[in-house]
N, C-alpha and C positions, 0 to 999 in steps of 0.2 A: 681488360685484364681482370683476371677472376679472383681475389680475395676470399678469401676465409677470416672467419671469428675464433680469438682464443681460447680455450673452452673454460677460460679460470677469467682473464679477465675481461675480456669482451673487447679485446681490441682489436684490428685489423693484421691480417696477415699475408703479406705479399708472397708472389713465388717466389720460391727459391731463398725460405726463408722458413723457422722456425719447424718445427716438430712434430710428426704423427706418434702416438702413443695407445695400442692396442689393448687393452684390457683384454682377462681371460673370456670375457662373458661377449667379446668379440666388439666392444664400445670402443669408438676411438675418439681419440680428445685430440684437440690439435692444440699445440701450447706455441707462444709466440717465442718466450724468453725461456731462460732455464730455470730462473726465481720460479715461473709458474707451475712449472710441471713439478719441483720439489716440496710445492706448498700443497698440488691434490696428490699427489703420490703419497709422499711419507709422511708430510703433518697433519692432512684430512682435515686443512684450513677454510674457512668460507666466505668467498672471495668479499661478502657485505663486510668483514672485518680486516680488510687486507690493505692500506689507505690507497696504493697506487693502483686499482684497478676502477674500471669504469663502474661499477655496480655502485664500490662503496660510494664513488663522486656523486650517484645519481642519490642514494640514498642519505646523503647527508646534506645536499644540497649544494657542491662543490661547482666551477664554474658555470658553465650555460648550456648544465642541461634540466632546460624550463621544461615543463610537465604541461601540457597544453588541456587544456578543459575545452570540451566540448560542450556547443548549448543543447538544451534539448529541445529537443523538437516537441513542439505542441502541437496539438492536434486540434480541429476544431470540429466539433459537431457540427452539423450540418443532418437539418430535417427533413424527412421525405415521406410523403405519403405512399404507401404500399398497399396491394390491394392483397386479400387472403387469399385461401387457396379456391373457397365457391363463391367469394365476392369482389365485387370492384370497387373500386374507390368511389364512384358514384352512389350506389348500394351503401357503401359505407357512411356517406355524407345525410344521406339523405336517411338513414335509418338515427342519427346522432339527429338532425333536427326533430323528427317526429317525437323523438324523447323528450329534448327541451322542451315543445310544445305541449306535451302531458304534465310537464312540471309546474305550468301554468298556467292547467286545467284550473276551473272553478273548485269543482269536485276535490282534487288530490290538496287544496289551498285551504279547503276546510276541515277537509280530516287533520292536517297538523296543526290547527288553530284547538281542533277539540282535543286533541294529545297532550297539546299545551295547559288548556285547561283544567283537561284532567291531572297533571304533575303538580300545577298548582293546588288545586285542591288536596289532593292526599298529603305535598310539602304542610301546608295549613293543620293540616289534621296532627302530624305527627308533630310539630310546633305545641299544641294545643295540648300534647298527651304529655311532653317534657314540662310542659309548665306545671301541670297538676302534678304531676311524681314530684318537681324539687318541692313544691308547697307540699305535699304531703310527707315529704319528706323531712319539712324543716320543722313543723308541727310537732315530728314524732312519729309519725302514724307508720312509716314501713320501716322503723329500726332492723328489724331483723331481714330484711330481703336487700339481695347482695344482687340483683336482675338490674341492669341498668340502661337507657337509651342509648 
């Protein structure tokens, strides 16, 4: 049996039962009762303020129509090794050890130890130049210069 929906309150409407109503614009509403079709017709009513249709029940939480939540769906990564377009993953692996292994070259282990050294030193240095500016400072000796570390 084929049912239709009312078009104001959303209720069920059997054959041989309730109303087609054409609009100019050629829309047709089908209305169950006659309350409905006088409330979109001439009072241009919305059926969320109407208490006996299904919308308002749904929206104000009237009996059981529960709103069901859906979980979501998580997704889990999952890692893969991929090879590029001129290399392969072997290529790939083996080009990542030769790196690590330059990292722990003798050579590349002393140039950052003398990098280091050198930081420290110039830190020392500029430590050394703050000290003599506040003493020459607190003596008197640069009143007038506004340059400061």
């Amino acid at each position: 049996m084929k049912t239709e929906l009312c078009s104001f309150s959303q209720r069920r409407i059997y054959p041989g039962h309730g109303m087609t109503y054409v609009r100019t614009n050629l829309q047709l509403l089908n209305f169950q009762v006659q309350g409905s079709r006088k409330y979109v017709i001439n009072k241009k009513k919305n059926p969320r303020f109407v208490r006996w249709t299904v919308v308002y029940r749904k929206v104000n939480k009237k009996g059981n129509y529960k709103v069901v939540k859906r979980r979501k769906v998580t997704r889990r990564m999952t890692k893969r090794e991929r090879a590029y377009v001129g290399a392969t993953v072997e290529n790939m692996r083996q080009r990542k050890s030769k790196a690590s292994k330059a990292k722990e070259d003798k050579s590349v282990l002393e140039k950052v130890k003398a990098r280091k050294a050198e930081q420290a030193k110039r830190k020392a240095q500029l430590k050394a130049a703050r000290q003599e500016y506040k003493a020459a400072f607190k003596r008197g000796g640069m009143k007038g210069r506004k340059d400061r570390f």
